[in-house]
Each structure stands twice: as structure tokens, then as C-alpha cells.
C-alpha positions as a Markdown table, in Angstrom:
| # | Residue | x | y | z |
|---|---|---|---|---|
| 1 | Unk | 10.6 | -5.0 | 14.1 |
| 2 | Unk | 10.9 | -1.2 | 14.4 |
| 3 | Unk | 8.7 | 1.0 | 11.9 |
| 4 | Unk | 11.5 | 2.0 | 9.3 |
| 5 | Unk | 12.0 | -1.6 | 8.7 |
| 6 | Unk | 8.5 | -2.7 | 8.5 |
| 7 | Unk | 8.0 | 0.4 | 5.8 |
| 8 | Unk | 11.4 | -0.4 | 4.0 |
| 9 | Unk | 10.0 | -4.2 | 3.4 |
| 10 | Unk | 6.2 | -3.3 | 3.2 |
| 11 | Unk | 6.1 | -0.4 | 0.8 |
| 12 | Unk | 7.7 | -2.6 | -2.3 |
| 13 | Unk | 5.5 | -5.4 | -1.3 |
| 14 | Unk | 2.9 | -3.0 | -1.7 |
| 15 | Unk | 3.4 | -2.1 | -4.7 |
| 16 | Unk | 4.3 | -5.4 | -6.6 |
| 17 | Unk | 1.1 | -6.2 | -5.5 |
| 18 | Unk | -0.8 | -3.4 | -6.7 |
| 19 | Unk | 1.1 | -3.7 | -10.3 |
| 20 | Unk | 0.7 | -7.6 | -10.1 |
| 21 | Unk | -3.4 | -6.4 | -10.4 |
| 22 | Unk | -3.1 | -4.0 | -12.7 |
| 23 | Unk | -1.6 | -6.8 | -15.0 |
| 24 | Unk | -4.3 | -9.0 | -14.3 |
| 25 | Unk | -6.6 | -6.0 | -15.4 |
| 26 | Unk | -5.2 | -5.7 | -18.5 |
| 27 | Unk | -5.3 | -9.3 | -19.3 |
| 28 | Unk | -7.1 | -10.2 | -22.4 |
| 29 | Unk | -9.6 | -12.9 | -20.8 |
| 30 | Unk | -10.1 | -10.3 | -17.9 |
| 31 | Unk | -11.1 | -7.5 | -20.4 |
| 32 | Unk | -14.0 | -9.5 | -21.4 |
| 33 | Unk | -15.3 | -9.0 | -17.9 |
| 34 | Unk | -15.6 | -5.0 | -17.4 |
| 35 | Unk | -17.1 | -5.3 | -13.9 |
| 36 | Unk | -14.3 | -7.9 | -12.5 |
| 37 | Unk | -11.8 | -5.1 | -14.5 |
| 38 | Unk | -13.5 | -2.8 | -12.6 |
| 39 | Unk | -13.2 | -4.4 | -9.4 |
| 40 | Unk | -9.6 | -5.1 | -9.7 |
| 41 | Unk | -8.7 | -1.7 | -10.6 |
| 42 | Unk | -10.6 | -0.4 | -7.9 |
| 43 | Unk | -9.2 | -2.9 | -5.1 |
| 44 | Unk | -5.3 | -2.1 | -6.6 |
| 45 | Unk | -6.2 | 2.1 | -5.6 |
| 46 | Unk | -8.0 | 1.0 | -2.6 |
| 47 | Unk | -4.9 | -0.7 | -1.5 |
| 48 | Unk | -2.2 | 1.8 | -2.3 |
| 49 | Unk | -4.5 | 4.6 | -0.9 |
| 50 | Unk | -4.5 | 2.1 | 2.5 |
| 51 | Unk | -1.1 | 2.0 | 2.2 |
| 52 | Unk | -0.3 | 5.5 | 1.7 |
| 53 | Unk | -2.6 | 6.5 | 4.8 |
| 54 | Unk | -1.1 | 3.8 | 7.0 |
| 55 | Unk | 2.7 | 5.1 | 6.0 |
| 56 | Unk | 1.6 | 8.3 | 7.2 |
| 57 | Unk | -0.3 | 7.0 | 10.4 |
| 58 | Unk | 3.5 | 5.7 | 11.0 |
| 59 | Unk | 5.5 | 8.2 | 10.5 |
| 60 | Unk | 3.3 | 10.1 | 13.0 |
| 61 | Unk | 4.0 | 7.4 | 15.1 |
| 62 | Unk | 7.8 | 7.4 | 14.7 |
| 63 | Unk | 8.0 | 11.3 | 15.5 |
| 64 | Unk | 5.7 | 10.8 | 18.4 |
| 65 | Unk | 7.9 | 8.0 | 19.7 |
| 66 | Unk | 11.1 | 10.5 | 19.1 |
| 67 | Unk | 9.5 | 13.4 | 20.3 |
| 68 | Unk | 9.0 | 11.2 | 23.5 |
| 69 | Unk | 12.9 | 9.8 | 24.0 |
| 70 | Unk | 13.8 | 13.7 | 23.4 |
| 71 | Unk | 11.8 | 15.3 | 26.2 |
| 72 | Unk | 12.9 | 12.2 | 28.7 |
């Protein structure tokens, strides 16, 4: 699978999973528990930071792997 592909599917993914814990969150029986709040909240950023970092580590890759067919 080449790398615009794998970002095109992944980055939705991505996202419906990070809004998918936010939910949970914000759920009533989960409010009760301000440490496991906490800890999803914190895992849903840590995971769209990850994603956002690994994007860009991509795109370098992608203009590496052009920059490479160009001067060939």
C-alpha cells in the first residue's frame, strides 16, 4: 500500500477513534471516575499527537522517495 493510501484510510480511523474516547470521557458513569477521565483524555491527545507526528514522518518520507525518482 503506497503512503497516500495508508494516510487517506488511517487519518479518519484516527480520528473516530480519538472522538469514540472523548465520548466515553464524557460518559456519566465515567465522570464518577476523574482519574480513568483523566486517563482517557490523555491517551485520546497522546494518540492524535502520534498520529500527527507519524503523518509528518511520512510525508518526509514520500518527498524523500520523489526527490529520489527525480534525480534518477
Amino acid at each position: 500500500m503506497n503512503i497516500k493510501k495508508f494516510k487517506r484510510k488511517a487519518k479518519p480511523l484516527v480520528l473516530k477513534m480519538a472522538k469514540l474516547m472523548t465520548e466515553t470521557a464524557a460518559d456519566e458513569s465515567i465522570k464518577k471516575e476523574p482519574q480513568i477521565q483523566h486517563k482517557i483524555v490523555s491517551t485520546a491527545l497522546a494518540l492524535l499527537t502520534e498520529a500527527e507526528t507519524l503523518e509528518k514522518e511520512l510525508d518526509e518520507m514520500s518527498n524523500l522517495g520523489s526527490d529520489n525518482s527525480i534525480s534518477e
